[in-house]
N, C-alpha and C positions, 0 to 999 in steps of 0.2 A: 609838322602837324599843327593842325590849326587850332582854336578855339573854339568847343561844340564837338568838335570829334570825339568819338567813342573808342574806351577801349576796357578789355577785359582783361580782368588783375586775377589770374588762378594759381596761385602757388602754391605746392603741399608743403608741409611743413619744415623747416628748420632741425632735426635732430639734435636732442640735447639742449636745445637755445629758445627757439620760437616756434607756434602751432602755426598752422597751414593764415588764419584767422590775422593774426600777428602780423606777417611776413606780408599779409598782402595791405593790410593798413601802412605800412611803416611805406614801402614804396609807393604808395598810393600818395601820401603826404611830400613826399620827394617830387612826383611827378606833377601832383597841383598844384607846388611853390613855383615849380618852371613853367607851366602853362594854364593862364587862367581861362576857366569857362571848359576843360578838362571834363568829359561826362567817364566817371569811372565806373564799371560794373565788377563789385568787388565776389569772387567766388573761388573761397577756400575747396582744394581738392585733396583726396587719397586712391591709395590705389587698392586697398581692401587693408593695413597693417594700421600702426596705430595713426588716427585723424579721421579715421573710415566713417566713427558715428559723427560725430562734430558735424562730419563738411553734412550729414544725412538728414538727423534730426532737430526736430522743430520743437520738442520741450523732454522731461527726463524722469525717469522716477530711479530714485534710489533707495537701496535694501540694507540693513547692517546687518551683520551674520552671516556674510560670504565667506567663501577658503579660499585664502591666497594660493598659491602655488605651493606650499608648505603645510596648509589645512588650518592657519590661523585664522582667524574672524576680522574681516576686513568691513567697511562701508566701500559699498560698487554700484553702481548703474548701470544703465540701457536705455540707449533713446527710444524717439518714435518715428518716424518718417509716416505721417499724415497730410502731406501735401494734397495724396487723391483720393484721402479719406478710407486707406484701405486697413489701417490698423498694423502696420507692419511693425515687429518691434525691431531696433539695429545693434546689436550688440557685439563690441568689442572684446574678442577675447584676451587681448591684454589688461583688460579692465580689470580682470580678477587674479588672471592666471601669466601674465607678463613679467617678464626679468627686472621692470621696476620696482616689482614689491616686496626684493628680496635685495640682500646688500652683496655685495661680491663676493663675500666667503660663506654666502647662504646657498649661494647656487650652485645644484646639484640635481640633474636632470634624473638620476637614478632612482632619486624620492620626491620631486613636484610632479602635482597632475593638474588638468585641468577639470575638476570636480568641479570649481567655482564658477568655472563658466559652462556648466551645467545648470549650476543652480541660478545662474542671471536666465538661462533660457526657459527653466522649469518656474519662473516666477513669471517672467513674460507671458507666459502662458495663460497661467491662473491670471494674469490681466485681460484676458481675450487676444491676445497677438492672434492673429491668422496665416502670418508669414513674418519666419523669423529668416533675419538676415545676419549673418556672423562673420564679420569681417576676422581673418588670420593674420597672425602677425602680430613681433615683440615677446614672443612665447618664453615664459622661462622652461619649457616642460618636453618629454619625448615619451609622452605617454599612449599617441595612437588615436588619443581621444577617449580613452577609457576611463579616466576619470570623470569626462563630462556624462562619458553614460550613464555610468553609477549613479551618479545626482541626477537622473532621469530612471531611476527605477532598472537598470538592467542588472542583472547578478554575474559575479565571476565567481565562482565554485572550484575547490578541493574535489580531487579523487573522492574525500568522504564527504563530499554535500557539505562543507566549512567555508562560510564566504570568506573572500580576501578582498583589502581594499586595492584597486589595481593599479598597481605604482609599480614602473618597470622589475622595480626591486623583486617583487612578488608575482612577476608573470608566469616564469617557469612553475609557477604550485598552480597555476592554471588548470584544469582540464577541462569545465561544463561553462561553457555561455547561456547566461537564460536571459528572454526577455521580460520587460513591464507588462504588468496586465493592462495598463493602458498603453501602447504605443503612441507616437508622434502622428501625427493625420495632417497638419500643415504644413504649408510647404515650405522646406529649409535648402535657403541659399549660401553656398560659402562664398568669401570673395577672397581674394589670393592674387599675389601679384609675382604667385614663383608656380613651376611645373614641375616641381620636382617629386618621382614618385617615391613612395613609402619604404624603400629600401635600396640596398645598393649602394656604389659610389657616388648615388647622385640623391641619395635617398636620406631622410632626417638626420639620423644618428651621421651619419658620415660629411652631413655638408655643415650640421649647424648647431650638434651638438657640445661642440668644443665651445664656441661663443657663451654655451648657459652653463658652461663649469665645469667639461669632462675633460677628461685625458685620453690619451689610445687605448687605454686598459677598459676605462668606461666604454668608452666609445664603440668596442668590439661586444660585448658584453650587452650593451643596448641595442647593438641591430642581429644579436641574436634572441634578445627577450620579445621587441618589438616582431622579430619573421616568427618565434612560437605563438605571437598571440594573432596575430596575422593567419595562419595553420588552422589555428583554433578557428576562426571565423569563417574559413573555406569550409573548411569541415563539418561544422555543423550546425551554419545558417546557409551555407549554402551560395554564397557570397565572395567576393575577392576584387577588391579594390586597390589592391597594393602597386597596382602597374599605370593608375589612371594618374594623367598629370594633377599636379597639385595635390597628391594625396600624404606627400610631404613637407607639405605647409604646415607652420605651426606647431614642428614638432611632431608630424600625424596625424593631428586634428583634423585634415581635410578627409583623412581616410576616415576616421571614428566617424566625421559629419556623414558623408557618403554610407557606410556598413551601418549602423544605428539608428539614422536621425532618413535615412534617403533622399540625403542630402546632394543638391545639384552643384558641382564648384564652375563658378565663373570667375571672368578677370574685374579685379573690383571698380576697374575703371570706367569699364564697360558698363558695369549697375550703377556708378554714380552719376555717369555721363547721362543717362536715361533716366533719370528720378530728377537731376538736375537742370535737366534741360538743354546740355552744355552746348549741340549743336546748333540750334536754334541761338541763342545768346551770344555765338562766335559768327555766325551769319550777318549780327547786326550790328558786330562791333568794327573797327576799323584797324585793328591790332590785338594783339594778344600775350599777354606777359603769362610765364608760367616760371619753374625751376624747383628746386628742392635743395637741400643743403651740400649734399655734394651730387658734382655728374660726373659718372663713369663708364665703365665698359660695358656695365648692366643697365645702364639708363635707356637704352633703347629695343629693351626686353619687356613692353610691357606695363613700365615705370609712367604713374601719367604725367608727367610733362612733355616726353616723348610722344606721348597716347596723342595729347593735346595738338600739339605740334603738326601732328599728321590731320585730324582734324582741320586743322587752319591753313596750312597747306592744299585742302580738299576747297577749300571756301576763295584761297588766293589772298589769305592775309597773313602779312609778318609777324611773325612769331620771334618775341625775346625769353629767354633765359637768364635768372637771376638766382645766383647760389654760393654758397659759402667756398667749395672748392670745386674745381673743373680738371681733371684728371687727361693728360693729353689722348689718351686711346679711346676716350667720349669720342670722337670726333665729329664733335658738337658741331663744327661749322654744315655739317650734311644734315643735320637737323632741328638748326635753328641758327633764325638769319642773325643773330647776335647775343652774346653772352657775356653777363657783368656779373664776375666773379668777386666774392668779397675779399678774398687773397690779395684781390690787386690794389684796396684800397688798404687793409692792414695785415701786413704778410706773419703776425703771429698767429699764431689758432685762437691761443685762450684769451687774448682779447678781442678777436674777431667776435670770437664765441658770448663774450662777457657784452660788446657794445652791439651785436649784432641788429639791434633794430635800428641806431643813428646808421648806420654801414648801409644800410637797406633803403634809409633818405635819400642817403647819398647818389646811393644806386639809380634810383628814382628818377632823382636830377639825370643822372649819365643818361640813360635812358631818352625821355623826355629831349634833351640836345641832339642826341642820335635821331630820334622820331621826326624833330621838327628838320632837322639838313635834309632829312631823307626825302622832305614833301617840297626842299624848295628847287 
């Protein structure tokens, strides 16, 4: 590869180690030390989970007096994506209600909600939003999205008219769904980079609720509080979203977004690709670096480096992968013409994990050597 040549740097982030942001400076700096006069277009991606607002927004407002996943008072934000001046606000629902804000022996899917990321959306608002965008993903919670309704004015009701706060715990004393005197009139996008619907073997409680702290016992117990509050909603709004893909993102939150909010779920790829320009900027580049921390078997479900991939591919440009582990059943070679794994420069994890961003220089370099053989 020559000097002058273009190329686009979009990596999502790093898990655990580095954001989408990070990952693509640190290679970036690897690949300009090998090749000077390098035109780099650096553009952090996600796939609607957490990096969703990051790679979106262009400035932030933040709130104190949020509820974690637990109902404590957190400081949280929400971007904006004002690119075309439409006011949209971008809001991360791990920002409030994410398995981050709880320490290991806090998590407990039977008693977090996502209220919090209610009340980011219900402040968005009284900002003038006109279109809220909610990335899914990082969820500590398996609440349906009933807690974000609450913090939007809907009531869950007793047999005798007694609210409850609706935390799976408290589903079954369920009976009367009511809505806000004001409802939602904007329009709410979810973004999600899973299909999984709202119940079932393939459904919240059974695919992901183990990860935020349950056991079997929980785990049966939640996808029958989640199908009574699900009942509830057919019944008497008239409604049933439990079967649509992606209604088990986030713990349910896609469903609550969808029942609640009428809320549309897309792939979040798809909405950053389009806000960000992505096809247009892989048109003009001459290669294309993407990756994520680890690639697997799910990497080509969706996942945007995949996404990307396919993209660039469509344009007829090389496409590299750069990530911490590469899982052989990726079978990464059908989807990217080369992958530099950080495994192979330090085959521990927790110091991979610890120097992650020199590993990434590195990477750069390998890269960059590969690019230039490739052009002579």
């Amino acid at each position: 590869m020559e000097a002058g040549m273009r190329v686009l740097l979009a990596p999502d982030k790093f898990k655990g180690s580095l954001a989408a942001r990070d990952v693509a400076e640190a290679v970036a700096k690897g690949m300009a030390s090998a090749i000077p006069g390098l035109v780099i277009d650096c553009c952090p991606v996600a796939d609607g989970g957490e990096g969703f607002a990051a790679a979106l927004s262009t400035h932030w407002d933040e709130y104190p007096g949020i509820c974690d996943p637990l109902g404590r008072p957190v400081t949280a934000r929400h971007g904006w994506l004002e690119r075309d001046g439409t006011g949209t606000a971008v809001i991360e629902m791990s920002e409030a209600s994410g398995y981050h804000r709880l320490t290991a022996a806090e998590r407990n899917p039977w008693r977090t909600t996502t209220h919090g990321t209610g009340q980011l959306m219900s402040r968005a608002l009284d900002r003038g939003a006109n279109t809220l965008l909610v990335g899914l993903g990082g969820s500590a919670t398996n609440d349906a999205g009933a807690g974000m309704a609450a913090a939007l004015g809907w009531k869950f009701l007793t047999s005798d008219g007694e609210p409850l706060e609706p935390r799976p715990e408290n589903f079954l004393a369920i009976e009367r769904i009511l809505p806000p005197e004001d409802e939602i009139t904007v329009a709410v996008i979810a973004a999600s980079d899973v299909r999984n619907p709202l119940l079932g073997p393939e459904g919240c409680s059974r695919v992901y609720a183990r990860q935020k702290g349950a056991d079997d016992r929980m785990i049966e117990h939640l996808e029958t509080a989640v199908s009574h509050l699900a009942d509830l909603v057919a019944e008497q709004l008239g409604i049933d979203y439990r079967h649509l893909p992606g209604a088990g993102a986030a713990g349910g939150l896609g469903y609550g977004l969808a029942s609640f909010c009428g809320a549309e779920l897309k792939p979040g790829f798809s909405i950053l690709s389009q806000a960000l320009g992505i096809e247009e900027r892989i048109a003009a580049c001459d290669m294309v670096i993407t990756g994520e921390g680890r690639l697997d078997a799910q990497t080509a479900y969706g996942k945007a480096p995949a996404e990307l991939a396919r993209l660039a591919r469509g344009h007829g440009k090389p496409v590299v992968a750069v990530c911490g582990q590469c899982e052989e059943e990726a079978e990464t070679g059908k989807v990217f013409d080369l992958v530099v794994a950080l495994a192979t420069l330090e085959p521990d994890p927790a110091r991979s994990m610890r120097n992650a961003a020199a590993l990434l220089r590195q990477a750069g370099e390998r890269i960059a050597d590969w690019a230039v053989r490739r052009t002579v």
